[in-house]
C-alpha positions, -999 to +999 in steps of 0.1 A: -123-355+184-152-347+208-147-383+225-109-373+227-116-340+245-138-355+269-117-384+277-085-359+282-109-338+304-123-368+325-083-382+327-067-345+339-100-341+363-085-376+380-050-364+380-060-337+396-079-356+422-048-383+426-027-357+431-046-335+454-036-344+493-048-339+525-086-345+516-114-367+532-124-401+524-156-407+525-182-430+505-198-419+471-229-423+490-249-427+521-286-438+532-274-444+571-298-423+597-283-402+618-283-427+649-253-446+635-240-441+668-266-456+686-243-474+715-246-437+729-282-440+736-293-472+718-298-480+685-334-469+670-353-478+644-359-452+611-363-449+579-334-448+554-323-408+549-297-389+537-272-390+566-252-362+575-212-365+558-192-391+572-157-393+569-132-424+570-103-399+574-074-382+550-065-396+521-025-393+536-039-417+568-071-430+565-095-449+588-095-486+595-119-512+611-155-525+604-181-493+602-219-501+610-215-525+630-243-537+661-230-540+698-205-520+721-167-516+729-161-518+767-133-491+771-113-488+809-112-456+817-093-452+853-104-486+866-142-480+852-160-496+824-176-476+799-196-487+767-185-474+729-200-484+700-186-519+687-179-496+655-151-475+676-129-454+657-139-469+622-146-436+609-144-398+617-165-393+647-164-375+684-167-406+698-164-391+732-190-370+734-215-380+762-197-417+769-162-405+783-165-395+816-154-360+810-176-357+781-210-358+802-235-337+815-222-306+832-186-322+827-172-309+789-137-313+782-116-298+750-116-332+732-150-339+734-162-327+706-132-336+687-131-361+659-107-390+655-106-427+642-084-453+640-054-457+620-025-481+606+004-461+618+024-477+589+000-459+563-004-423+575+016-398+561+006-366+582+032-347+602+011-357+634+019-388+638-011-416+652-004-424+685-010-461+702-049-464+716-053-468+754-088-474+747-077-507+732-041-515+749-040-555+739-055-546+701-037-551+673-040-543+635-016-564+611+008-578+641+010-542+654-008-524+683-041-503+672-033-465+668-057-436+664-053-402+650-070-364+656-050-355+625-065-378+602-101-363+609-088-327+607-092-322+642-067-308+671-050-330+692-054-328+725-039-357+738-004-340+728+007-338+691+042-354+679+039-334+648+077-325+639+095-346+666+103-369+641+103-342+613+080-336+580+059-368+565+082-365+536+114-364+550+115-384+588+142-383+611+163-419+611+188-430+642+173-444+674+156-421+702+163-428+740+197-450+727+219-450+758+252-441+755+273-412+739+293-400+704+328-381+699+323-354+674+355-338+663+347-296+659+370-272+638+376-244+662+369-209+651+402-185+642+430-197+662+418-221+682+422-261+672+399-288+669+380-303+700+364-334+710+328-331+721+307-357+734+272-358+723+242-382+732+240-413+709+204-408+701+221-376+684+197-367+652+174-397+659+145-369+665+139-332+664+158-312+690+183-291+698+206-308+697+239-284+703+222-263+729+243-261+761+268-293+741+285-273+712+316-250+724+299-221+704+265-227+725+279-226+758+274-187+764+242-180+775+222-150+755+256-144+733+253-184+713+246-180+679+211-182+669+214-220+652+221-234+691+185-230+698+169-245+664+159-283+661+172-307+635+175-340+629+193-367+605+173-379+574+176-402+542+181-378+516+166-399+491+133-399+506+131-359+514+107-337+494+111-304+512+118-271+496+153-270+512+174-302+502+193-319+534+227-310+538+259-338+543+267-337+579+299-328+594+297-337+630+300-374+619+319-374+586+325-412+586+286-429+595+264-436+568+230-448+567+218-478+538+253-468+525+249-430+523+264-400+537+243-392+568+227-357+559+208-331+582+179-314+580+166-284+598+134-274+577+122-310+583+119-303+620+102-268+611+136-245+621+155-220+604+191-230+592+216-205+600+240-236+608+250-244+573+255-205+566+279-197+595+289-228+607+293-252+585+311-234+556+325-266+533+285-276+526+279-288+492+251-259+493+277-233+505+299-240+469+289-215+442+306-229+412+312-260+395+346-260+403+343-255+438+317-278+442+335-310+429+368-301+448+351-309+479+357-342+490+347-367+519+370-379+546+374-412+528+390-395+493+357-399+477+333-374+461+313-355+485+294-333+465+276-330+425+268-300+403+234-303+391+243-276+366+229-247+384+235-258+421+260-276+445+242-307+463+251-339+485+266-367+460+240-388+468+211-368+462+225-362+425+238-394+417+233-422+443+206-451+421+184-452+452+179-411+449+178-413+412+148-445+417+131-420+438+129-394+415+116-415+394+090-429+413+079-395+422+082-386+383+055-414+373+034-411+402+029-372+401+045-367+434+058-335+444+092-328+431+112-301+446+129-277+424+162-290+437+159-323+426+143-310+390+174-286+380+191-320+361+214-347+366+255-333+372+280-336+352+304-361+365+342-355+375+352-379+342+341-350+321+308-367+310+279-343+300+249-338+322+216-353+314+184-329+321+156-346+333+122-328+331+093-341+355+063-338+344+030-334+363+008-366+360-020-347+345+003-340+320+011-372+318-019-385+313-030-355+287+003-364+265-011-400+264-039-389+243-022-366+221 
């Protein structure tokens, strides 16, 4: 029993740490002095201490490249050479400080005592995303070029974040940015009036913006536009989102999908307020209060545009699509966060057939059911 207990507590205490995100990696332990940097003033001999804490960045996007190693980087800065250390950006550091030229003597910039490292942009999962190293132009880490990140050592970006441009970590904008060319979207007029073609860009919903500002007929009068016109959104897989508002099916393009789905908006991925869906866009799954309303509501094409989840009205995708369903899932066995949308239970289906509750469980519960 005693061997039980401390095996359950030694099992939750690493579910806790698997779970736990947006903490620092850094080694179990050090003996390096504190001139690890020596490319700042030479390396010197000492005898092993306890070195201050180093960090190899956040567990979300951590650091890459060799650490400790002897020589320099040479780094062009405005047509001048300047010495790093050949261990640049391989951990946490403000590698900066007293080598950049706005980092000397008499000459202290914001950044300079700012932290960063380098990072494999396809493994960092912070809202600021990494952004490609000028230090290192011609570098390039599995096929792709060298990025660094402020984020990943906790420290502010001064070299201009991108957090939200391309929405939350967990639920990124898809579509193309800067894609020439335009779309005709089809609005319902409000009252009397009929439906009108508007053209918007064709990079419409690839990133964070606004987009309807100054384009939608409602946002064309100055002060009096409804608040929505001014707040940033962006199209998004709605099998990858884990925000506390689910995406909603888009109306402005009824007929495009994306990897065979509905294409579906959000706003609270780009860090705005929807007031859209509320006033605007009144057939939303999300806008149905009852089962009955909910599954009338039907896509352009005849087929089903929206799923009762028993106690809401969602996307049909998010409810019943296999790749949303493998996602939950996933997220279910790993411990990820599950949103209490996607936790209320499978819908019942229009065929009549019963719905299936699905309970997630934590993975230190998980783990603590294994030894029961």
């Amino acid at each position: 029993m005693k061997l039980a207990a401390f095996s359950a507590a030694i099992l939750l205490e690493a579910a806790e740490g698997i779970t736990r995100a947006g903490t620092f990696l850094q080694p179990a332990k050090s003996l390096l002095g504190k001139g690890r940097s020596g490319a700042r003033g030479g390396r010197h001999k000492q005898e092993p201490v306890e070195a201050p804490e180093v960090l190899f960045g956040d567990t979300e996007c951590p650091c890459i490249g060799f650490d400790n190693i002897e020589g320099v980087t040479n780094v062009s800065i405005e047509g001048v050479q300047y010495f790093y250390p050949a261990d640049l950006g391989s951990r946490c550091e403000d590698w900066d400080n007293g080598v950049h030229p706005s980092c000397q003597a008499g000459s202290q910039a914001d950044f300079c005592m700012q932290q960063w490292c380098y990072v494999d942009a396809c493994n960092c999962r912070l809202p600021e995303l990494p952004q490609p190293s000028f230090y290192a132009p011609t570098a390039l880490y599995r096929g792709r070029p060298l990025s660094y990140s402020y984020a990943a050592c906790h420290s502010e970006d001064f070299e201009g974040s991108t957090m939200s441009e391309v929405g939350e970590a967990g639920c990124q904008c898809i579509g193309f940015d800067d894609m020439p060319g335009s779309f005709n979207v089809t609005l319902q007029g409000s009252g009397s009036a009929g439906a009108s073609v508007v053209r918007y860009p064709a990079e419409l919903g690839g990133t964070c913006s606004a987009w309807d500002q100054g384009v939608h007929p409602e946002c064309q009068q100055g002060p009096d536009s409804p608040s929505w016109c001014a707040q940033r959104w962006c199209y998004v897989n709605p099998c990858t989102c884990d925000l506390a508002e689910p995406p909603k099916v888009g109306m402005y393009l009824p007929n495009a999908t994306f990897n065979g789905l509905s294409l579906y908006y959000s706003y609270e991925t780009c860090g705005s307020e929807d007031s859209f869906t509320a006033e605007y866009n009144l057939d939303a799954c999300v806008n149905q209060m009852s089962e009955d309303e909910c599954l009338e509501q039907r896509a352009p094409a005849g087929h089903a545009k929206c799923a009762w989840t028993g106690t809401a009205c969602l996307g049909w995708e998010i409810v019943e699509h296999p790749l949303c369903r493998e996602q939950v899932q996933r997220l279910s066995d790993t411990g990820g966060f599950l949103p209490d949308w996607l936790t209320g239970g499978v819908s019942s289906t229009q065929s009549g057939a019963p719905a299936t509750g699905h309970t997630h469980a934590p993975l230190a519960g998980l783990l603590l059911a294994a030894l029961a």
